[in-house]
C-alpha positions in Angstrom: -5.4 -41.1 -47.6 -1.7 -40.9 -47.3 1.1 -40.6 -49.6 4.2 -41.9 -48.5 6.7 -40.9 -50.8 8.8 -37.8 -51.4 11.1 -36.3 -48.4 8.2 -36.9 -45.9 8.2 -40.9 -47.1 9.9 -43.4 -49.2 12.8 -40.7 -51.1 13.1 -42.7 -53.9 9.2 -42.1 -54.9 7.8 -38.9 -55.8 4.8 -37.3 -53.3 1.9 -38.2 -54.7 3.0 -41.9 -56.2 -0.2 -44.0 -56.5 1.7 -47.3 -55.7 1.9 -46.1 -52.2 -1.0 -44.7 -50.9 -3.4 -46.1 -48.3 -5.7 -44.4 -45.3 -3.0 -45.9 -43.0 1.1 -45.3 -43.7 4.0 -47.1 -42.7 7.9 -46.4 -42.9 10.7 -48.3 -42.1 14.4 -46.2 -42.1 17.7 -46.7 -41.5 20.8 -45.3 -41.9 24.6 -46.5 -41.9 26.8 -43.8 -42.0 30.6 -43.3 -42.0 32.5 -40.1 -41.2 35.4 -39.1 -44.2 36.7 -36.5 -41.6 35.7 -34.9 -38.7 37.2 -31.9 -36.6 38.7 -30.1 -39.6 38.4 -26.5 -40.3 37.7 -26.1 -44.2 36.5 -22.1 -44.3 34.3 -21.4 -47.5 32.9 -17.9 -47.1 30.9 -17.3 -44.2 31.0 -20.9 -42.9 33.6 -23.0 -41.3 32.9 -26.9 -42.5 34.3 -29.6 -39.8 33.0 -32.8 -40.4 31.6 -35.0 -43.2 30.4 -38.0 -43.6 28.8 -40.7 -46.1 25.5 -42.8 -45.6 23.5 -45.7 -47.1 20.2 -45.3 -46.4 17.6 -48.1 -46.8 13.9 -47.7 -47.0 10.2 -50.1 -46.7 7.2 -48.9 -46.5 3.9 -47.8 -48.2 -0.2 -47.6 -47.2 -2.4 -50.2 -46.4 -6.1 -51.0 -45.5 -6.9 -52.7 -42.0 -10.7 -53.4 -41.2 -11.4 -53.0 -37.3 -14.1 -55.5 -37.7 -12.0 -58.8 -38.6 -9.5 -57.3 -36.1 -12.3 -57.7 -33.4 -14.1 -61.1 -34.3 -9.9 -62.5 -34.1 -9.5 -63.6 -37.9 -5.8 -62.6 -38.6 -5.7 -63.7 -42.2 -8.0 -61.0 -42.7 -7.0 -57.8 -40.6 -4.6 -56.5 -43.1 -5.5 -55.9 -47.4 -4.9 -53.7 -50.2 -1.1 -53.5 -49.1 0.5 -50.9 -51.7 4.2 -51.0 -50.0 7.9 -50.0 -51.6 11.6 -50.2 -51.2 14.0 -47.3 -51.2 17.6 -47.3 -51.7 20.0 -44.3 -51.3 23.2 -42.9 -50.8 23.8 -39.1 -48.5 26.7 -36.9 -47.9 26.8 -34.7 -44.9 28.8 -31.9 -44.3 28.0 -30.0 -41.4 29.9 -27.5 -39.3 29.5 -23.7 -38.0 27.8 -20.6 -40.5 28.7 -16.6 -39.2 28.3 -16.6 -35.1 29.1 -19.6 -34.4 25.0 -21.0 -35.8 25.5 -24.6 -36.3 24.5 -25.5 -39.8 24.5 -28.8 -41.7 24.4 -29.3 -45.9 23.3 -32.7 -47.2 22.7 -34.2 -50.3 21.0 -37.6 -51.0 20.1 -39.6 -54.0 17.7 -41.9 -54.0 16.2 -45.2 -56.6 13.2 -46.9 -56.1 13.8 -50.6 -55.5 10.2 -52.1 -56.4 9.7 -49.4 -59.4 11.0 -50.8 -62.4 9.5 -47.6 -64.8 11.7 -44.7 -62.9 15.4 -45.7 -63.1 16.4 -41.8 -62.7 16.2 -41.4 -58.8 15.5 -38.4 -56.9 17.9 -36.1 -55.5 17.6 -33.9 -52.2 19.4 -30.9 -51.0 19.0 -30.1 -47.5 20.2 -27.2 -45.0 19.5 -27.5 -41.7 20.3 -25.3 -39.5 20.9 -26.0 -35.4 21.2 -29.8 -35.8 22.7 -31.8 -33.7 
């Protein structure tokens, strides 16, 4: 079975959510994003921050059940059940630029609230540093 929340799924769910599991998962994602500034040179220690930018991000998905057997004998109204699926709202920063050598390095925070949850009104944070993304 998979679980499709937590950074690997639907962020605004925690890991091991029981609305969402399923033997098979499925995620839908997208991100609008909007730079705040780019080519700057904001020096903070050993790193040298250029850009940043701001994002919505936008999430479906969840784990169902499909049964190979309906899918054969061509019954559509059947192929498809015990559909455990979510939505995902949430908002990033991302500041990236250049650490000590010239390593590329990007910080970015996101916060995330689950649409279809109406129990967890919190959210769930991330904090992320990747390091030689492009």
């Amino acid at each position: 079975y998979y679980f499709n929340g937590g950074l690997a799924g639907l962020k605004g769910y925690t890991y091991y959510d029981t609305t969402l599991y399923g033997p098979n998962m499925m995620l839908l994602s997208t991100v609008i994003r909007k730079p705040l500034f780019t080519e700057k040179s904001i020096v903070i220690g050993p790193i040298n921050f250029q850009n940043l930018s701001m994002g919505i991000i936008g999430q479906y998905g969840g784990g169902y059940h499909y049964k190979m057997d309906e899918i054969i004998s061509g019954k559509p109204k059947n192929w498809v059940s015990n559909v455990n699926l979510g939505e995902s709202v949430g908002l990033e920063l991302r500041l990236s630029g250049y650490s000590f050598y010239s390593y590329p390095t990007t910080l970015t925070y996101e916060y995330h609230i689950p649409l279809t949850d109406p129990w967890d009104n919190k959210g769930k944070q991330y904090l992320k540093i990747l390091f030689d993304f492009n």
